[in-house]
C-alpha positions as CSV (number, residue, x, y, z in Angstrom):
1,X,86.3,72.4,96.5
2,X,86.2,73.7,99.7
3,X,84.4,77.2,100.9
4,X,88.4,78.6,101.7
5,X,89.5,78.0,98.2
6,X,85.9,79.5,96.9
7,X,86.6,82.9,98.4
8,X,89.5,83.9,97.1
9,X,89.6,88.0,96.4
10,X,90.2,89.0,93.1
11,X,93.1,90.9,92.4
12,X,93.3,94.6,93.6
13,X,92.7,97.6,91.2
14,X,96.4,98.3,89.3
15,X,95.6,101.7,90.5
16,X,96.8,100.3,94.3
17,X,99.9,98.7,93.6
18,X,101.4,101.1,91.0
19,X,104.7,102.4,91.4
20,X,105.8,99.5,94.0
21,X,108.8,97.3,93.7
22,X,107.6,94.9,95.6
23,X,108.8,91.1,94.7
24,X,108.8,87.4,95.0
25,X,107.1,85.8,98.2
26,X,106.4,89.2,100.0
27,X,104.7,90.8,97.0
28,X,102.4,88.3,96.5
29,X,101.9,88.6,100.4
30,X,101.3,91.9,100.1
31,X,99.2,91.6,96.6
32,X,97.2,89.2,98.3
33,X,96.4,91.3,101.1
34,X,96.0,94.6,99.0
35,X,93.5,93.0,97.4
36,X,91.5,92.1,100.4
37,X,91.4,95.4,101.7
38,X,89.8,96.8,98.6
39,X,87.2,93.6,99.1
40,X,86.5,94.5,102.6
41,X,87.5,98.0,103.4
42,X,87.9,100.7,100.5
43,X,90.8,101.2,97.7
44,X,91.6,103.8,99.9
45,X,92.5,101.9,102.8
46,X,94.6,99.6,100.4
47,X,96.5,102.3,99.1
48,X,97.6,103.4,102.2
49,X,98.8,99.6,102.9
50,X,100.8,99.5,100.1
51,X,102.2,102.9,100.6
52,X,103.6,102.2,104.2
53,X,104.8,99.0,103.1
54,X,106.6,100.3,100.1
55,X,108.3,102.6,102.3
56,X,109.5,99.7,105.0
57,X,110.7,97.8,101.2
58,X,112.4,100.2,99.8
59,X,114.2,100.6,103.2
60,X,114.9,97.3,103.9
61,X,115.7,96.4,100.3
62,X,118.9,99.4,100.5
63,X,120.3,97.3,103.7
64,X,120.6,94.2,101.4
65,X,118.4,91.4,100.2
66,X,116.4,90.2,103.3
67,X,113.4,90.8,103.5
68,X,111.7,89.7,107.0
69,X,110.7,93.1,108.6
70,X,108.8,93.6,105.1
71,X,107.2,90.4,105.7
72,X,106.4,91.0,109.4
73,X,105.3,94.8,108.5
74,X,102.8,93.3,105.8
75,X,101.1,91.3,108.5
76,X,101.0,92.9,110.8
77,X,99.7,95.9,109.5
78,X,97.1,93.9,108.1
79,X,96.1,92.6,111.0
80,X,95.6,95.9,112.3
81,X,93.9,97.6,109.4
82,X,91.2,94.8,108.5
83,X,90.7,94.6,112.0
84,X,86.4,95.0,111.9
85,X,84.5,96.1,115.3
């Protein structure tokens, strides 16, 4: 088993991702990296996360079923907010 596989976050507090609609390949994205945050940062931080990004969701999902800015959003506000000095 390689270290990769090893580390794997466990899943983040219910608390963080209640009351999102999030779905399919972009909610696990964002489940995934929720769950980081709370590793690494603070549930705080994570809740924030999830809050922006069920704002750009709920957005994107009322134009119709793409959902590539969610995506996008979800990384790259990762990017930004696990981003350690």
């Amino acid at each position: 088993v390689s270290p990769v596989a090893e580390r794997q976050p466990a899943p983040p507090p219910a608390r963080v991702l209640d009351g999102t609609t999030f779905s399919g390949h972009v909610g696990d994205l964002i489940t995934r990296r929720a769950a980081d945050l709370v590793a690494f940062q603070s549930g705080k931080v994570a809740r924030r996360y999830v809050e922006l990004l069920q704002t750009v969701w709920t957005a994107e999902r009322a134009r119709g079923d793409r959902t590539e800015f969610s995506e996008a959003v979800a990384k790259g506000l990762y990017k930004f907010t696990a981003y350690k000095d």
